[in-house]
C-alpha positions, 0 to 999 in steps of 0.5 A: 284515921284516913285523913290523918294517913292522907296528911301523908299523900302530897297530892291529897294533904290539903284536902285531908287537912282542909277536911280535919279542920273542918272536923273539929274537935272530934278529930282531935283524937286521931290528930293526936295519934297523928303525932306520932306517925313516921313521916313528918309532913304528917306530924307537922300537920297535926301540930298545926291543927293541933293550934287550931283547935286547943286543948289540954290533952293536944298541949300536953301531946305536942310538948315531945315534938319540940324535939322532934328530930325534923325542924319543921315538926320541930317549928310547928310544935313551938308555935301550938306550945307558944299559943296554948294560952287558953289551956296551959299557963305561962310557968309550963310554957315559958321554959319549954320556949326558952329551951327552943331559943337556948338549945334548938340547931335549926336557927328559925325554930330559935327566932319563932320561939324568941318571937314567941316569948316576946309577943305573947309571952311577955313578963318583966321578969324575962326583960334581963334574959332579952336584952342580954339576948340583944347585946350577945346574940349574932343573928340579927333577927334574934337581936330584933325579936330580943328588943321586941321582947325586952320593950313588951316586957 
């Protein structure tokens, strides 16, 4: 749990993560306990390794961070989801995306989980949700990752 308490420490946070990483899956235990620590560097940061090393466990783990009261826990949550392929299914990710796009404040949390749905998520039954997205929504990088995804779908 040392490492996972130096995520903490701006002077030694890379060393700590670069030393998880290099760790691997037996870490994934106090990464996930991580998850739940007060500072959100720390969260953030597990979430992230969380990515990195995909299980069921760290999936199901990373779905209370998306929302999280701090954006960039919040951001690094919707990007482990998002590419959780290999241990959840699209059903169970596909929604938690869409209510990041629908229901997220932080507009950069809305465009990674639109990226998201478009890039890897892709399915034709999302094609009407995204060029809707594309004639109503007012950020013009959302209206970009909204055609993205109806011409992948």
């Amino acid at each position: 749990m040392q490492l996972v308490d130096a995520l903490g420490d701006h002077i030694g946070r890379d060393a700590a993560f670069r030393s998880l990483l290099a760790l691997g899956m037996p870490a994934a235990p106090e990464v996930r306990a991580g998850l739940g620590d007060g500072r959100w560097e720390v969260r953030r940061l597990c979430a992230a390794w969380l990515w990195r090393f995909q299980h069921r466990a760290g999936f199901e783990a990373l779905v209370p961070l998306l929302r999280d009261r701090h954006s960039k826990v919040r951001a690094a949550a919707v990007v482990g989801v998002g590419h959780a392929g290999a241990v959840a299914e699209s059903h169970e990710i596909v929604p938690l995306l869409l209510e990041r796009v629908f229901h997220d404040e932080s507009l950069r949390v809305r465009r990674l989980a639109l990226l998201l749905l478009g890039w890897v998520h892709a399915d034709p039954s999302l094609r009407e949700l995204f060029a809707e997205l594309e004639r109503t929504e007012t950020d013009s990088k959302l209206r970009v990752y909204a055609r993205l995804g109806r011409a992948r779908c």
